[in-house]
N, C-alpha and C positions, 0 to 999 in steps of 0.2 A: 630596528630593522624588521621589515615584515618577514612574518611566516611564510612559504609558498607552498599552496597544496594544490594538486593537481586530482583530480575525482574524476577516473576513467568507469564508461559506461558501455554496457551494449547497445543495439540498435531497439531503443524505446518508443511505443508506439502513443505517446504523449500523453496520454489518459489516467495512467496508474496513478499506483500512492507511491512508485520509487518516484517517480516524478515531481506529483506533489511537497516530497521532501528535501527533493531538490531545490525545487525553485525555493522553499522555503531559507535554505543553507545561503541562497544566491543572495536572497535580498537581507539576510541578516550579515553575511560578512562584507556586503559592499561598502557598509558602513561602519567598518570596522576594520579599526585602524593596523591591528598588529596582525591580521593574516589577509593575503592575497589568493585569490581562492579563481580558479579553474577547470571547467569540465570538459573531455575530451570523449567526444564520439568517435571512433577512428572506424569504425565500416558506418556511419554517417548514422540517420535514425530513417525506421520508418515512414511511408508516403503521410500516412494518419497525424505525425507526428511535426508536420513541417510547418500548418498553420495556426500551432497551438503554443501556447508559450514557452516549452519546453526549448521549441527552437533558438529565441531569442539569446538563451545563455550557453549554448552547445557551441562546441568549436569540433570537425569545419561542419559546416552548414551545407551539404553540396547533396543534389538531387541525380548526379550517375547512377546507370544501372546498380544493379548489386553485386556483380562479379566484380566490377573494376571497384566499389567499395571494399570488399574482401581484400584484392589484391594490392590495394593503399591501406590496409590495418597496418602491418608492421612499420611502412615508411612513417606513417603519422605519427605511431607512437615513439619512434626513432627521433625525429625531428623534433618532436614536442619534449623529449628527456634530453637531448643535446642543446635546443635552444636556452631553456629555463634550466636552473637549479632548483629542482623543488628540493624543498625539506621534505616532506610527505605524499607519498602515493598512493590512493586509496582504488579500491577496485571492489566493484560491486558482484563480480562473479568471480567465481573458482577458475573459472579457464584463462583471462583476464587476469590472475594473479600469479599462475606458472607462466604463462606468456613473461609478464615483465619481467618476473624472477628471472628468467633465461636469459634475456636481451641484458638484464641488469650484468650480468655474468660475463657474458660471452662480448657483448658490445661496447660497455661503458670503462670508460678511465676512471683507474679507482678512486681517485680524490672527487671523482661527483657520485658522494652519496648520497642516497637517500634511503628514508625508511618506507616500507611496503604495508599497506594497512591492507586488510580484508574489511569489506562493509557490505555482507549479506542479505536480503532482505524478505528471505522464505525459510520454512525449517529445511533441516538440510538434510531432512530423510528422506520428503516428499519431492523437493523439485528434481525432476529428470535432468536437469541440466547441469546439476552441482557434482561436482566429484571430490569427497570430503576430505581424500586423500592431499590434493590438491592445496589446499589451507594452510598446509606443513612447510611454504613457500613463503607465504608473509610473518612478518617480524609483530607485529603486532592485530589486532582485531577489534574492530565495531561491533557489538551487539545490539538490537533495538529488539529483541526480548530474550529473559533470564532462562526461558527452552531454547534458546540458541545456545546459549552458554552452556547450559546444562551437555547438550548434543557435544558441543567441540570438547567439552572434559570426557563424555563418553568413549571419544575417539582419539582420547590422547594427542588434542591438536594443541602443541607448545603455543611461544609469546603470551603478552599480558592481555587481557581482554577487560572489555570497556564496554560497560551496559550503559547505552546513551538513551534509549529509548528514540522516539523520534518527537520533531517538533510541532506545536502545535501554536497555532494563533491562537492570542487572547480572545475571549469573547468581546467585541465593539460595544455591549452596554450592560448593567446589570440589571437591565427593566425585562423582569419574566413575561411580562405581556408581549414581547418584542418577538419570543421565540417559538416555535413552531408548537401546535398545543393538538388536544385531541377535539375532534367534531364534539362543540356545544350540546346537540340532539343524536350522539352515537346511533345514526339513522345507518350508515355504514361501516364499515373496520376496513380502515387504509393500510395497507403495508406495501414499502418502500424495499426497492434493493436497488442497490448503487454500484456497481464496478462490473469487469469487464465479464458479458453476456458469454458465459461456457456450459454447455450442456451436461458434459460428463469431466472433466476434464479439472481443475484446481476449483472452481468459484460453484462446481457441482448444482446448478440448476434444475438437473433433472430430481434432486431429494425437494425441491420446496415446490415445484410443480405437483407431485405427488403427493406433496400433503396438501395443498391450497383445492387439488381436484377435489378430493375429499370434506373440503370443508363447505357447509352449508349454509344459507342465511346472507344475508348482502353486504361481500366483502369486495374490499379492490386492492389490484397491486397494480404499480408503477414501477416500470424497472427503466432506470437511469444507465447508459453505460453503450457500447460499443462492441464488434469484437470479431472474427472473421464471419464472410456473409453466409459460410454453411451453417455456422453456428446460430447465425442470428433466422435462419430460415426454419433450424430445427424448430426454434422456441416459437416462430409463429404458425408451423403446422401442427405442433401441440395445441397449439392455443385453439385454431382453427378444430381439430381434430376432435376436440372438447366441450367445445363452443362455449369456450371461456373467453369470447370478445368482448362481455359486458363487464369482465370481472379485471380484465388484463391490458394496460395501458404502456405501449413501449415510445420512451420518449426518444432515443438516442443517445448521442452526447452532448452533456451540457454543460461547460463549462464551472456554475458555479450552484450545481441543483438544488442546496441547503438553503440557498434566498426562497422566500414565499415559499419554502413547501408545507403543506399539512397533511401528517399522517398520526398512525399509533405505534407502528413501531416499524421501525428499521429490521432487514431479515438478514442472514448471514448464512449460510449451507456450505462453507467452504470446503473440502476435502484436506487442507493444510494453507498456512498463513505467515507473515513472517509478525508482526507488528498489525493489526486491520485497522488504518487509520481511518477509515468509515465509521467505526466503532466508536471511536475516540469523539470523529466530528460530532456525530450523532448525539450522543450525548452532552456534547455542547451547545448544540441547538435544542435541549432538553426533551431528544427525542430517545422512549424505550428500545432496547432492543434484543431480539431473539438470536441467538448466536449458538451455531456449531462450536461445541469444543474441542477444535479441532489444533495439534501442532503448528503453528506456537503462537502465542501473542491473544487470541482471545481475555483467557480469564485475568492478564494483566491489564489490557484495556479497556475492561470492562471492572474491574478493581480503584482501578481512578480517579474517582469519583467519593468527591467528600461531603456531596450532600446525600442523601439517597431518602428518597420518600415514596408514594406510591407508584413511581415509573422504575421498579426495580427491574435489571437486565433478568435474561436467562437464559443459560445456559445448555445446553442437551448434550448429551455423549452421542460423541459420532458413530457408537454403535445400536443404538438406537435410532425410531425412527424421529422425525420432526411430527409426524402426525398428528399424534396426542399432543402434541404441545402447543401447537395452531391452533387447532381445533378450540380447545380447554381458552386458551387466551382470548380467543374469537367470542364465544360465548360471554367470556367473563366481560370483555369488551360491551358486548349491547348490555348487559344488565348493570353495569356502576359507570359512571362520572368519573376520568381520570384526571388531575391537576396537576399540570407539571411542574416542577420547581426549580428552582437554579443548578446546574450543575457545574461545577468549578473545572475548569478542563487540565488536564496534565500539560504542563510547561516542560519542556527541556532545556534548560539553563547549557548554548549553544559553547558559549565563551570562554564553560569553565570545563565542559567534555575538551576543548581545543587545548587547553592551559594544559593537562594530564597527558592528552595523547600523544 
């Protein structure tokens, strides 16, 4: 008899890494025999989010305004615990977790039980949205990094907790030459950043703006990623305001950015993280990277890694600047030859976090 889990989400704007680890859950249990697996949008997902694959696995799928989404959260999630028996409920947010607790309470007959998972996906000091109180509602917990854990023991949150990490695809070959390497004649110093375009806000763009102004000599960045249009206007009046047009390339969103790209290192300024599977990928394409140490998930993603040769990560304290550290890398950059070399990616064994939880 299958398992049934049910993986309730908020309104996702199709781009992230909670996404990408979705889909990833989606295509590993559809082939897999002993759990039945389902995810429920109940106030529906973002406009961004409808022509990207995220859509394909989300139930319901519906473009109404957003009030009348609001106002069908509760019946959805009502109909969706009435129709099915899941065994497991899993909920990516705090709010979303006392929501069911309550409905579970107040609404359901008690011979349809099920258990309540928490499956967080930022530290839980940083996101404004999280209320960690809240937590003390689910029976049990997902962690995809060891400072989440560490955070719910600070706070006295009961149930068993389960460091799954998140999943990652194999790498398709093990021909190094295959994989993203540094410019031959280091004529330039590329740096990449991938995820969603925030000035001041989680993803902290305005700290790696400030260091790259400062950096001298012919470099470039590429920033892959999306994200509200003021946001995305700041970053080009910066740019403009600087006249860093020759240095600063904004692509969008790309679906799949790690094909064909060549840079030296992946950049990361986050202000708080939960798991940075940017980090993880990155380094599966045997690409360097500079990374904020910022709560939570960096220095284990960047830990991962079982070959480690001259593309070693680095790290910075988020209370320091990035400055020195661009800069210093930039430098070291034009004068030596860097070689990449295999890097083994972190797997999460999907099958056997399910068997425990």
């Amino acid at each position: 008899m299958k398992t049934k889990v049910l993986i309730v989400i908020p309104r996702l704007g199709g781009a992230g890494g909670t996404e990408t680890v979705l889909l990833s859950w989606h295509k590993y249990f559809s082939n897999h025999s002993d759990v039945k697996l389902k995810v429920l949008a109940p106030q529906g997902l973002r406009v961004t989010a409808y022509d990207r694959p995220i859509a394909k696995i989300v139930e319901p799928v519906s473009k109404i305004p957003v009030p009348a989404q609001r106002l069908l959260m509760i019946p959805r999630i009502l109909w969706a615990l009435h129709k099915n028996q899941y065994d497991d409920v899993i909920c990516t947010t705090s709010k979303l977790i006392k929501m069911i607790a309550v409905l579970k309470k107040l609404c359901m007959p008690k011979h349809r039980h099920f258990r309540l998972v928490s499956w967080i996906h930022s530290s839980l000091y940083d996101e404004p949205s999280i209320t960690i109180s809240d937590l003390q509602y689910a029976d049990a917990h997902l962690a995809i990094s060891s400072g989440i854990i560490s955070q719910m023991q600070q706070n006295k949150i009961t149930g068993k907790k389960y460091l799954i990490f998140n999943p990652v695809s194999e790498s398709k070959t093990d021909d190094v030459s295959s994989m993203s390497m540094v410019n031959d004649h280091i004529k330039i110093v590329k740096f990449v950043y991938i995820g969603r375009v925030m000035w001041e806000g989680q993803k902290n763009l305005a700290e790696l703006f400030s260091a790259l102004d400062k950096v001298s000599g012919n470099w470039q960045l590429e920033i892959f990623g999306t994200g509200d249009a003021a946001e995305i206007d700041h970053v080009k009046n910066f740019v403009s305001n600087h006249q860093l047009e020759k240095h600063v390339i904004i692509r969008g969103w790309v679906a799949k950015p790690f094909d064909n790209l060549e840079c030296d290192y992946l950049v990361l300024t986050s202000k708080y993280e939960g798991l940075p599977m940017v980090l993880i990928e990155a380094q599966q394409h045997g690409i360097a990277c500079i990374s904020a140490n910022c709560p939570t998930g960096p220095t284990i993603s960047l830990r991962w890694r079982v070959v480690i040769c001259m593309n070693q990560a680095i790290l910075i304290s988020y209370q320091e600047s990035c400055n020195g550290a661009l800069t210093h890398q930039q430098y070291r950059l034009i004068r030596e030859r860097f070689e990449r070399c295999r890097v083994v990616s972190l797997k999460v064994n999907i099958s056997r976090m399910s068997s425990e939880v």
